[in-house]
KELUMLO-562038 format. One record per atom (N, C-alpha, C, O): x, z, y; residue in one letter. Coordinates in steps of 0.1 Angstrom, whole numbers. Example, Ala and Ser with C-alpha at 12.3 -4.5 7.8 and 13.67 -1.06 7.14 Angstrom:
KELUMLO-562038
+-------+-------+-------+--------+
:     u :     w :     v : residu :
+-------+-------+-------+--------+
:   132 :    78 :   -57 :      A :
:   123 :    78 :   -45 :      A :
:   132 :    78 :   -33 :      A :
:   142 :    85 :   -33 :      A :
:   128 :    71 :   -22 :      S :
:   137 :    71 :   -11 :      S :
:   129 :    79 :     0 :      S :
:   134 :    80 :    11 :      S :
+-------+-------+-------+--------+
***
This chain:
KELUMLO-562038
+-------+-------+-------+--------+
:     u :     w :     v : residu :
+-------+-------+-------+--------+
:  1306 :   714 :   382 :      X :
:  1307 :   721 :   394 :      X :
:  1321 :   724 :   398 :      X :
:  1329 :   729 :   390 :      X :
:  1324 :   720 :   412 :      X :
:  1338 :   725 :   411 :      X :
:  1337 :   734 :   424 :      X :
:  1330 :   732 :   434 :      X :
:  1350 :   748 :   422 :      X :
:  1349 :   758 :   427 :      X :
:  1362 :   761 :   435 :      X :
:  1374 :   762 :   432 :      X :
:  1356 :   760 :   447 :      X :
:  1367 :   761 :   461 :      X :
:  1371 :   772 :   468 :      X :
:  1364 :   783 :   467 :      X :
:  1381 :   771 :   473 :      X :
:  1381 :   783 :   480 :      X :
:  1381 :   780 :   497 :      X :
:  1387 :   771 :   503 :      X :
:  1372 :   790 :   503 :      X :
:  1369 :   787 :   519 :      X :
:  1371 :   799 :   525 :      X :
:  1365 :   810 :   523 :      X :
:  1380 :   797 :   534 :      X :
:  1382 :   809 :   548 :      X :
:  1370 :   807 :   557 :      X :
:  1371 :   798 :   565 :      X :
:  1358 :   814 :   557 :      X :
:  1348 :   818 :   570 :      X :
:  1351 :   828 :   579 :      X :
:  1356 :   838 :   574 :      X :
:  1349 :   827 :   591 :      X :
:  1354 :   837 :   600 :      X :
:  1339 :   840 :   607 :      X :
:  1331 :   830 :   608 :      X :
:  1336 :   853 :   612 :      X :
:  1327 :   860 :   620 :      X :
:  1333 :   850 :   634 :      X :
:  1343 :   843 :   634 :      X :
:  1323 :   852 :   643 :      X :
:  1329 :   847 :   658 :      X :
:  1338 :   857 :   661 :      X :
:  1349 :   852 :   665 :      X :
:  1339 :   869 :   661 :      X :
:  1346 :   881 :   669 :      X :
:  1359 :   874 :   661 :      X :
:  1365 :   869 :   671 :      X :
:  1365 :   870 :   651 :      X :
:  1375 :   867 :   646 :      X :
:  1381 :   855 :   654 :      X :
:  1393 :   854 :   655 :      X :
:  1372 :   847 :   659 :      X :
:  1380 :   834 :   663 :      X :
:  1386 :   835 :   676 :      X :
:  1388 :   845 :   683 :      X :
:  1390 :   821 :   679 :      X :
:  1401 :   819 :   696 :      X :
:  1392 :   819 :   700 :      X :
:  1381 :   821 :   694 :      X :
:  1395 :   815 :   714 :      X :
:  1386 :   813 :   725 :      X :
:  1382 :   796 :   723 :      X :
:  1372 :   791 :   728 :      X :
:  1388 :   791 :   717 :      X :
:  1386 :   774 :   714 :      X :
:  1376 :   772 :   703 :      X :
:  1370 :   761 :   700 :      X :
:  1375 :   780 :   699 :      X :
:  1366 :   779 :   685 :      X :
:  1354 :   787 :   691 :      X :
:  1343 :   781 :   691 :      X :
:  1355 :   799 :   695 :      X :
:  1344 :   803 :   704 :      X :
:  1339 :   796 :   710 :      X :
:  1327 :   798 :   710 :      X :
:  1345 :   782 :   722 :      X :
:  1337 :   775 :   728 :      X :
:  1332 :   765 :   719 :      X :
:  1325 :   759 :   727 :      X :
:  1332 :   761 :   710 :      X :
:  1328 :   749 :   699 :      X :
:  1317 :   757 :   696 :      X :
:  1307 :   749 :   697 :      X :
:  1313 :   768 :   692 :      X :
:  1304 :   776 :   686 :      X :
:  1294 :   778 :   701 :      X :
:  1282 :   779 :   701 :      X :
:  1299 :   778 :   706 :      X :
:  1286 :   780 :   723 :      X :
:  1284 :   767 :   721 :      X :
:  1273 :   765 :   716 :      X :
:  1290 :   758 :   724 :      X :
:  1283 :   744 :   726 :      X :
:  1275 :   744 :   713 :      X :
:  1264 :   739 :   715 :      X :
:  1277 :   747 :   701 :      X :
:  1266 :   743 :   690 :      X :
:  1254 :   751 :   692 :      X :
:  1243 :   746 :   691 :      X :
:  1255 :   759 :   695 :      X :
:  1242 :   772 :   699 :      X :
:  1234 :   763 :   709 :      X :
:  1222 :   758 :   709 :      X :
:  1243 :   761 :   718 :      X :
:  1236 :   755 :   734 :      X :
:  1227 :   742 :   730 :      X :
:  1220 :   737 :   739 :      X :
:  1227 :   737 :   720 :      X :
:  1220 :   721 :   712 :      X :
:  1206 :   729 :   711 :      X :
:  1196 :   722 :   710 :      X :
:  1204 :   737 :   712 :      X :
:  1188 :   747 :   704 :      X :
:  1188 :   759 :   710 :      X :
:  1189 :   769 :   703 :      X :
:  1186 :   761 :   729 :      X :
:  1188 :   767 :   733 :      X :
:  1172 :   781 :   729 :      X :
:  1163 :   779 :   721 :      X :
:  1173 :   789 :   736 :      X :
:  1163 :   797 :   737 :      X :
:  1150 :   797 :   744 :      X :
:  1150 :   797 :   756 :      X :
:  1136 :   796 :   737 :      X :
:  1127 :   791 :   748 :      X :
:  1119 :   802 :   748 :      X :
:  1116 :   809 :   738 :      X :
:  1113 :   805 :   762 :      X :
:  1103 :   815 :   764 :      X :
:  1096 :   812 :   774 :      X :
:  1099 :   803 :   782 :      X :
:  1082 :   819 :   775 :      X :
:  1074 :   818 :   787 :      X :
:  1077 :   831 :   796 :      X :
:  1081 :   841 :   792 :      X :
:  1071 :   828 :   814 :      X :
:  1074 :   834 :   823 :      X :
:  1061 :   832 :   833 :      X :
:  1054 :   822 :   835 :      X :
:  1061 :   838 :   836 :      X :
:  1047 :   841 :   848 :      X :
:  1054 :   841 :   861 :      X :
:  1064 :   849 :   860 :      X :
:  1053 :   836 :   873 :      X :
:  1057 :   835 :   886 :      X :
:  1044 :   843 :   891 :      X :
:  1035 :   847 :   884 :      X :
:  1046 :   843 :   907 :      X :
:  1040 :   850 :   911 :      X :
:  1025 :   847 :   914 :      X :
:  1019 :   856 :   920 :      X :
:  1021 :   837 :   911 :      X :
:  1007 :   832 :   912 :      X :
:  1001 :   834 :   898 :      X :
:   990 :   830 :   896 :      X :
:  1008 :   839 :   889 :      X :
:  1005 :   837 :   878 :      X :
:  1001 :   825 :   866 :      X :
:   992 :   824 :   857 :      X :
:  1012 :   815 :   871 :      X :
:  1010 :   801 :   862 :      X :
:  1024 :   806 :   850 :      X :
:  1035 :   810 :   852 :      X :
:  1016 :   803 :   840 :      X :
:  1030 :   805 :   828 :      X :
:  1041 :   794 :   834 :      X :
:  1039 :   783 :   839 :      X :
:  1056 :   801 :   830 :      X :
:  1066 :   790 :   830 :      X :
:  1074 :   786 :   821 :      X :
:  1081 :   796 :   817 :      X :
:  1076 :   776 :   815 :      X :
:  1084 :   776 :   804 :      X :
:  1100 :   776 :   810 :      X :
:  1104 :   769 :   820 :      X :
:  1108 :   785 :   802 :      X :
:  1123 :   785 :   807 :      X :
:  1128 :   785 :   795 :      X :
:  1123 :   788 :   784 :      X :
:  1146 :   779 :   797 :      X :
:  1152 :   777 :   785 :      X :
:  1163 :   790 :   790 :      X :
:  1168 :   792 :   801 :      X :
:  1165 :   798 :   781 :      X :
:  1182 :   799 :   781 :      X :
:  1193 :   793 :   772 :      X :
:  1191 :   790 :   760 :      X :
:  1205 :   792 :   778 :      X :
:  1217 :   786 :   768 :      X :
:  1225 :   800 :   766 :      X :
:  1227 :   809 :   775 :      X :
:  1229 :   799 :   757 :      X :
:  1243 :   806 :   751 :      X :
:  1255 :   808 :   763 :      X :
:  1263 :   818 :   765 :      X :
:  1253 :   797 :   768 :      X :
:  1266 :   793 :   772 :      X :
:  1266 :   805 :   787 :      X :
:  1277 :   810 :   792 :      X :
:  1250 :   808 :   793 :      X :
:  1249 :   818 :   805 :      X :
:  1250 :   833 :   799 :      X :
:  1250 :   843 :   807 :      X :
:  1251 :   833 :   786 :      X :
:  1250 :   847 :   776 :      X :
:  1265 :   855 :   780 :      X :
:  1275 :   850 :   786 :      X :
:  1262 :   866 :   775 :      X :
:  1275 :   873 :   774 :      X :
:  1284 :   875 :   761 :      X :
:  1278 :   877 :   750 :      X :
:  1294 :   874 :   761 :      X :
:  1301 :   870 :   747 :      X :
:  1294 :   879 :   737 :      X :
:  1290 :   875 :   726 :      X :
:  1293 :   894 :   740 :      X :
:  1291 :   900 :   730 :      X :
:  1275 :   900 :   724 :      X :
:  1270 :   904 :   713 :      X :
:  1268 :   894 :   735 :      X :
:  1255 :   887 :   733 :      X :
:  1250 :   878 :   717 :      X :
:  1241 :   879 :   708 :      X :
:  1267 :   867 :   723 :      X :
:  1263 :   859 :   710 :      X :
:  1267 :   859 :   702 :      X :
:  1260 :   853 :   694 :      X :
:  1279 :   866 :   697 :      X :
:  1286 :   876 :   688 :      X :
:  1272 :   885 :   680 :      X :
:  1270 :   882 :   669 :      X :
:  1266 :   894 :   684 :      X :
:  1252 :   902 :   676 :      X :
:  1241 :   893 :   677 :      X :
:  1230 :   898 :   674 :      X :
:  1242 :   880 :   680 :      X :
:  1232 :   867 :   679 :      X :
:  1236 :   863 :   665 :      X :
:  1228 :   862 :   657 :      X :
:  1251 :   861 :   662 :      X :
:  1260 :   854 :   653 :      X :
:  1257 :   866 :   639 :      X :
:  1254 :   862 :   628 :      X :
:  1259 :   880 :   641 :      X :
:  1258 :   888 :   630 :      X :
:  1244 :   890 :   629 :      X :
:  1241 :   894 :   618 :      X :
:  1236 :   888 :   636 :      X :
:  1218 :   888 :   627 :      X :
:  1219 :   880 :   620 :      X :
:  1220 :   884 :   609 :      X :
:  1221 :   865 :   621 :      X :
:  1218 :   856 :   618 :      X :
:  1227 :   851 :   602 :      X :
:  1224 :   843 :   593 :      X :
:  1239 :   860 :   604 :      X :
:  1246 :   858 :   592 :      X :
:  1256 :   844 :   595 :      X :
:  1259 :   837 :   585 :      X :
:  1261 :   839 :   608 :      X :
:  1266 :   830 :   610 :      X :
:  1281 :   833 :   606 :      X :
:  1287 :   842 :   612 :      X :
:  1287 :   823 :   597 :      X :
:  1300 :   819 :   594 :      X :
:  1306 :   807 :   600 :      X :
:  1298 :   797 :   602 :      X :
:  1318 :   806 :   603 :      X :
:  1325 :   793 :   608 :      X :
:  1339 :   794 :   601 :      X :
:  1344 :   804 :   595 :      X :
:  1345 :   780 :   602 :      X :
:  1361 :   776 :   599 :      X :
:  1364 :   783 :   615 :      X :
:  1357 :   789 :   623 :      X :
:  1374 :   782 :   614 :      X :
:  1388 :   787 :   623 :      X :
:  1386 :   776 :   635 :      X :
:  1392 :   779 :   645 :      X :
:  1380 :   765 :   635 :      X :
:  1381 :   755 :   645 :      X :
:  1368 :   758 :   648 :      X :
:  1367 :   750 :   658 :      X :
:  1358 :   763 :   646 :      X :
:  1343 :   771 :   653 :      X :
:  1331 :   763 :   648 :      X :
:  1320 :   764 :   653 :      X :
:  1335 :   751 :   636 :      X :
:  1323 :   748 :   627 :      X :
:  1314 :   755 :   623 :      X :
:  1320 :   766 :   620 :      X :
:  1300 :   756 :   622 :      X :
:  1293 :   762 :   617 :      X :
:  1297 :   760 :   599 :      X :
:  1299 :   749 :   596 :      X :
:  1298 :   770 :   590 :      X :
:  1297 :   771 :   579 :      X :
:  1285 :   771 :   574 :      X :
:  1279 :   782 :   574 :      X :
:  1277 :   756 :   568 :      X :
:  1261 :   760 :   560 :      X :
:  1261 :   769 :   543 :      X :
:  1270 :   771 :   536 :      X :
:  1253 :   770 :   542 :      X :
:  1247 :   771 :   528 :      X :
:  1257 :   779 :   520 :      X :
:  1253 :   780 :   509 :      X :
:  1268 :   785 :   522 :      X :
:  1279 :   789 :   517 :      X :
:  1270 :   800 :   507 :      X :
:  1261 :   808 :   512 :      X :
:  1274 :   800 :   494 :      X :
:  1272 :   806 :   483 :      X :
:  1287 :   813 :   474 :      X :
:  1296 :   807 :   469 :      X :
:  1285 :   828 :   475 :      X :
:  1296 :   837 :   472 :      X :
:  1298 :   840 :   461 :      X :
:  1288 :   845 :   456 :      X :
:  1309 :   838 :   454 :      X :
:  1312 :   840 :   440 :      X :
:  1322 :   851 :   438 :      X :
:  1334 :   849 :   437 :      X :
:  1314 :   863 :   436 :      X :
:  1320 :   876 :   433 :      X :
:  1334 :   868 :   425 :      X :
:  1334 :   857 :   419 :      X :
:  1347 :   877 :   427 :      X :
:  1359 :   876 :   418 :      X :
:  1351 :   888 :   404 :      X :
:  1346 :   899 :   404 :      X :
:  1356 :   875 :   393 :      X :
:  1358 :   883 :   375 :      X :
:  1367 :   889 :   379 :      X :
:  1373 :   897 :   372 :      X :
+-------+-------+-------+--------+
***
């Protein structure tokens, strides 16, 4: 096993360039819900991230435990190895 060292950043930490790489990846798997109009036919609606408010997706990003690089990759599977 070899043992690396990785900078992850919260979104609140990143630019605005890496912020927008991190909306566009959200926006792939947007939000789906139903809605009732006024005759009452269900409607299926999407939202994107991208109509969100920053601080929206930011407490979207800290439920979820989302980490990224500095360039607004999503960071997967990352496993933390207390310092001896």
């Amino acid at each position: 096993m070899k043992v690396i060292k990785v900078n992850a950043f919260e979104f609140k930490e990143l630019n605005q360039n890496a912020k927008h790489e991190v909306i566009h990846w959200l926006d792939q798997d947007p939000i789906d819900y139903e809605t009732e109009d006024e005759q009452g036919n269900i409607i299926q609606e999407l939202e994107y991230y991208s109509d969100m408010e920053e601080e929206d997706i930011q407490e979207h990003c800290e439920i979820n435990g989302y980490l990224f690089s500095k360039l607004g990759k999503c960071i997967h599977h990352l496993e933390i190895k207390e310092s001896e």
